[in-house]
C-alpha positions in Angstrom: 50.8 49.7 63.9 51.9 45.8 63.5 51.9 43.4 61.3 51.4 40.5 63.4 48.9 37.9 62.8 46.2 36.5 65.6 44.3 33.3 65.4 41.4 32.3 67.7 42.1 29.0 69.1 38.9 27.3 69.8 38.4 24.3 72.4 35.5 21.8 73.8 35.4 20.0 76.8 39.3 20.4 77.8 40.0 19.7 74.3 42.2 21.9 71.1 39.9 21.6 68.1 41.7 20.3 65.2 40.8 23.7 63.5 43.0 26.0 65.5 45.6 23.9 64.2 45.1 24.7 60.3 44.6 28.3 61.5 48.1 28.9 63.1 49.4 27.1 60.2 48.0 29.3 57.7 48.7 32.1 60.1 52.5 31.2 60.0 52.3 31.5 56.4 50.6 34.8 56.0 53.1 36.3 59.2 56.0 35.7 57.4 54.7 37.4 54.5 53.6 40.1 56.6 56.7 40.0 58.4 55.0 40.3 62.0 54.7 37.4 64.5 51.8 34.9 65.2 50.5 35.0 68.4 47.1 32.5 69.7 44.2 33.4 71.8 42.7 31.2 74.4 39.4 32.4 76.1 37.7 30.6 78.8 38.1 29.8 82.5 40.9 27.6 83.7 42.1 26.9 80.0 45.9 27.4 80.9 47.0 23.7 80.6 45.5 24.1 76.9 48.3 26.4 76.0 50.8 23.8 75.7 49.0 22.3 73.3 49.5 24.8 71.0 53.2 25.0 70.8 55.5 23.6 67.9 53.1 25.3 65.4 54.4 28.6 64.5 52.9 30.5 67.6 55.6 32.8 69.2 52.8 34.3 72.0 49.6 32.8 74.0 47.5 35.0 75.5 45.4 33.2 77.9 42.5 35.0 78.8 40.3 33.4 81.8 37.8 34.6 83.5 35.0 32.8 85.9 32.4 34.2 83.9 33.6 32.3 81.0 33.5 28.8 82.4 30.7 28.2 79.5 31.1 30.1 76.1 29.4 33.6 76.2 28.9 35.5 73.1 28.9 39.1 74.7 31.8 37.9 77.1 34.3 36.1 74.5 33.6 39.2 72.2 34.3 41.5 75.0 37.8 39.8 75.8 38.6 39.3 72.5 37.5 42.8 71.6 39.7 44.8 74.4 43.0 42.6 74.2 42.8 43.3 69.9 42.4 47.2 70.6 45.2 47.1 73.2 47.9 45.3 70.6 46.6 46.5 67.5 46.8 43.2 65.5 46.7 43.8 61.4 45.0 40.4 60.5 42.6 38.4 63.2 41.5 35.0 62.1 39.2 32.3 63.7 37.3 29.2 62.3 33.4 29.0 60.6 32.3 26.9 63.0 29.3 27.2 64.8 31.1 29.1 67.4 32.7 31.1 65.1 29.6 32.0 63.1 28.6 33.3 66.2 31.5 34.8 67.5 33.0 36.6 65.2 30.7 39.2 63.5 30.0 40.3 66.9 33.8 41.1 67.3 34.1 42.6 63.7 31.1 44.9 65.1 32.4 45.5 68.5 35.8 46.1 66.4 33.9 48.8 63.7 35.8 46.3 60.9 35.1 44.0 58.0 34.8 39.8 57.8 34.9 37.5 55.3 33.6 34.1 56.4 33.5 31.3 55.6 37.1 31.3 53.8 38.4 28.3 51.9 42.4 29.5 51.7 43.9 32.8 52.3 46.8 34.9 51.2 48.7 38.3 50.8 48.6 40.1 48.3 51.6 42.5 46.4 50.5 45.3 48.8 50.7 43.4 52.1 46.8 43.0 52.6 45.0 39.9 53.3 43.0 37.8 50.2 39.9 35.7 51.6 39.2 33.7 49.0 35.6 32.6 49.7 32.1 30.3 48.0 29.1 32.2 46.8 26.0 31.8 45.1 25.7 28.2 46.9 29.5 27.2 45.9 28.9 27.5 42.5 31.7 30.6 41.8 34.5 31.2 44.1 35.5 35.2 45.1 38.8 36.5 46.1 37.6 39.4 49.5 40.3 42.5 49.8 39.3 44.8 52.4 42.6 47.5 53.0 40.8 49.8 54.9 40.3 47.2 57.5 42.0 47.0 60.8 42.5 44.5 61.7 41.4 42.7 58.4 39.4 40.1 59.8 38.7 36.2 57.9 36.5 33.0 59.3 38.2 29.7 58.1 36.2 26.7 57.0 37.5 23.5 58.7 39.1 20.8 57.3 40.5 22.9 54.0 44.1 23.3 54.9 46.6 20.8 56.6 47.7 20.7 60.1 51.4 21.6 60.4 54.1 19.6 61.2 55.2 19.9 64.9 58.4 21.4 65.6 59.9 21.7 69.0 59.5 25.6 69.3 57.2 26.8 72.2 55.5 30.1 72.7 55.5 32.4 75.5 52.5 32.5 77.6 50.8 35.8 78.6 48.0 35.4 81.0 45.4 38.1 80.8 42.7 38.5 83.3 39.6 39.6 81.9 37.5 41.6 83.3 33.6 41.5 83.0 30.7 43.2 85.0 27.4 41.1 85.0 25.8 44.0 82.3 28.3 43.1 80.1 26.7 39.4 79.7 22.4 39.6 78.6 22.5 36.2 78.1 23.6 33.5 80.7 24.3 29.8 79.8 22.8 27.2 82.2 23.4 24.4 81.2 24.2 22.5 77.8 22.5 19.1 77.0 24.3 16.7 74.9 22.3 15.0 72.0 25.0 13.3 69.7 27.1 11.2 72.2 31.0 11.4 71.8 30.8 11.3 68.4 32.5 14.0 66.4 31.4 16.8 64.8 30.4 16.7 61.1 32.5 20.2 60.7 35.5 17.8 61.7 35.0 14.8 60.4 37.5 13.4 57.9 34.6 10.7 56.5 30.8 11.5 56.2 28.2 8.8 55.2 25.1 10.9 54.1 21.8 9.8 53.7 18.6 11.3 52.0 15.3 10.9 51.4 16.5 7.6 50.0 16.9 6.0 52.7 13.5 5.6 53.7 12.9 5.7 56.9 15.0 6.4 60.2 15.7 2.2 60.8 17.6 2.4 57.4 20.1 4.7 58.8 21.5 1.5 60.5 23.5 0.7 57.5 25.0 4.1 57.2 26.2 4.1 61.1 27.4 0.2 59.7 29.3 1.9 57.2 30.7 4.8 59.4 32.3 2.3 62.0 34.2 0.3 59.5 35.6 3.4 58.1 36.7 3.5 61.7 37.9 7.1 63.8 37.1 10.1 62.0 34.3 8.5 60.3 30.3 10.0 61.2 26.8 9.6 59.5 25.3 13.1 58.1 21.8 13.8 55.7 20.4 16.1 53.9 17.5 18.2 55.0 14.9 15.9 53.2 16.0 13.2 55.7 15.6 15.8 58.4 12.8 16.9 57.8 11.0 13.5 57.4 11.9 12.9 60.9 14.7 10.5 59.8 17.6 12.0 61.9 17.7 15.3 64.2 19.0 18.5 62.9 22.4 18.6 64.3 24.0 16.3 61.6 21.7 18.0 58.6 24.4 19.1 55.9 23.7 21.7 53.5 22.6 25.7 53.5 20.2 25.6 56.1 22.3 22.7 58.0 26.1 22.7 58.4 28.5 23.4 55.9 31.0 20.5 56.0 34.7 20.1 53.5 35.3 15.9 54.7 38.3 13.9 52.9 35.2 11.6 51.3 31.9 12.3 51.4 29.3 8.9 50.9 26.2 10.4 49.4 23.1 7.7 49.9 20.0 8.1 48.2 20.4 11.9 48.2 19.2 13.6 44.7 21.9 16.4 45.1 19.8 19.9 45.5 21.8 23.1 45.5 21.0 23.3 49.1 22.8 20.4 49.9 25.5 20.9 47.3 26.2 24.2 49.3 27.3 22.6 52.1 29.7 19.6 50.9 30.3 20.5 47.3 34.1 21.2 48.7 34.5 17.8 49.5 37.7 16.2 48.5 36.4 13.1 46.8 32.3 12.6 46.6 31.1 9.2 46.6 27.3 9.0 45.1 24.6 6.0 45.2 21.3 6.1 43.9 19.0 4.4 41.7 18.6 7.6 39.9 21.3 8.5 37.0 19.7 11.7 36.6 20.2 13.0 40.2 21.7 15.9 40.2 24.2 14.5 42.7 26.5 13.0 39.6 26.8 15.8 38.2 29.5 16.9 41.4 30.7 13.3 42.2 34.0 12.3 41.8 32.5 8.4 41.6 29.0 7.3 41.1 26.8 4.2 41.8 23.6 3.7 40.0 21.9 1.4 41.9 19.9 0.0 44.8 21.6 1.6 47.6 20.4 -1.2 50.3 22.0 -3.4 48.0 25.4 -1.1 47.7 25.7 -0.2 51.0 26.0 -3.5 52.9 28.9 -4.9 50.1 30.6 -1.2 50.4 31.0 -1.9 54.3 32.3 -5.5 53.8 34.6 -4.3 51.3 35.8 -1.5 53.9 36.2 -3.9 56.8 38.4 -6.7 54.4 40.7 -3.4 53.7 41.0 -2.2 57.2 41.6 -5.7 58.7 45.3 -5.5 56.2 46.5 -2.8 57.6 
């Protein structure tokens, strides 16, 4: 039985998310409490030149595990490799991201695995007896719940992007172990044909450092101009989101919708426009470093979260917010 610590590293179109990052930094931390070693997984077809990426941030091992079949991420086939390689090295603690992959992926491995999860995770530890301490939001972020699970093996946890820093990079690189996985076309129900684009190159809110939200506020779906405005001068990093009133008014599409039933995002500021502040969208950005809110409302239930606070005409706010941005970013 080991002590060693794994982290899922997960990638997009031939590119490390920034995520995998802040996981083998926290998974250095928690290894050499542990006293094991941190080793990386890579899953996916002709992934190998991503390994390098990797190295310099606490990883001694990369397994790369590549198969055909895996050209386009497959639920039954990532858990599958994922599932075999943990049984055959006997990991103690298994960590990935709550992304959208990973809200997919990984409480079909803790099945596959007969183990626990706590997703979702906001920082993690070890404790005095050597097990892992997910600490975790409930009841719509309002309280927040340290997860033991000792019985678990491995004890598995489901890190929210964007709450911990990225490592430094140090010279160190890790050994590379190529495993070939194997998969028979039973093992896969589901086959991906093809996947359609909607949001450009932008980034994705999970990821993005900056996030100018708009609500039912805003109107009407033109209005969003001035958020996008606002985005741009912020410059790289920088995206527009909404809340599900916005949404479902036929403002925006879905796949930027923040809050419970949308995506649960943890930015460096978050620009809340004309959004009242329900605890469905509070559940997904309450986390937010700093919270930024305009409306003509004082009573919105937005303030009552915000680190700063606008009462006023948001059309009028907006437009002299993005000037001011621009006047800032042309000193540096």
């Amino acid at each position: 039985m080991s002590n060693d610590v794994w982290i899922v590293a997960e990638h997009k179109d031939g590119k490390l998310k920034k995520v995998s990052f802040e996981l083998l930094g926290i998974g250095k931390k928690l290894a050499e409490k542990t006293g094991g070693s941190l080793s990386a997984l890579l899953v996916g077809h002709q992934i190998e030149s991503l390994a390098g990426g990797l190295d310099g941030y606490g990883a001694q091992k990369t397994f790369v595990c590549e198969s055909e079949t895996l050209t386009r991420y497959s639920s039954e086939g990532y858990t599958k490799a994922i599932a075999d390689l943990v049984k055959t090295h006997d990991p103690a603690i298994l960590l990935g991201a709550a992304t959208a992959l990973g809200k997919d992926l990984f409480p079909r491995v803790a099945a596959r695995l007969q183990t626990g999860l706590a997703s979702d995770c906001t920082a993690l530890n070890i404790n005095d007896e050597g097990f892992l301490v997910a600490e975790r939001p409930m009841f719509a972020g309002k309280v927040m719940v340290d997860t033991v699970t000792p019985e678990a093996r491995p004890q598995m946890a489901a890190l929210r992007p964007n709450v911990l820093p990225v490592p430094e990079k140090r010279s160190e690189k890790a050994e590379i172990e190529k495993v070939a996985v194997e998969l028979n076309p039973q093992d896969l129900r589901a086959v991906i044909k093809e996947v359609v684009k909607t949001a450009g190159e932008k980034i994705d809110l999970t990821e993005a450092s900056i996030i100018v939200a708009g609500g039912r506020g805003m109107a009407n779906k033109e209005n969003f101009k001035i958020l996008e405005e606002l985005a741009s001068a912020f410059g790289e990093g920088a995206v527009v989101g909404a809340s599900r009133s916005a949404v479902d008014s036929d403002f925006v599409s879905h796949d930027i919708q923040v809050g419970q039933t949308g995506k649960v995002v943890n930015p460096n500021l978050y620009v809340a426009c004309g959004i009242s502040g329900s605890i469905q969208h509070l559940a997904g950005m309450r986390t937010s470093k700093f919270i930024v809110a305009v409306n003509k409302d004082a009573e919105a239930p937005i303030f009552q979260v915000a680190d700063y606070g606008i009462v006023d005409d948001l059309f009028k706010v907006i437009p002299l917010l993005t000037e001011e941005v621009k006047k800032l970013k042309a000193q540096e």
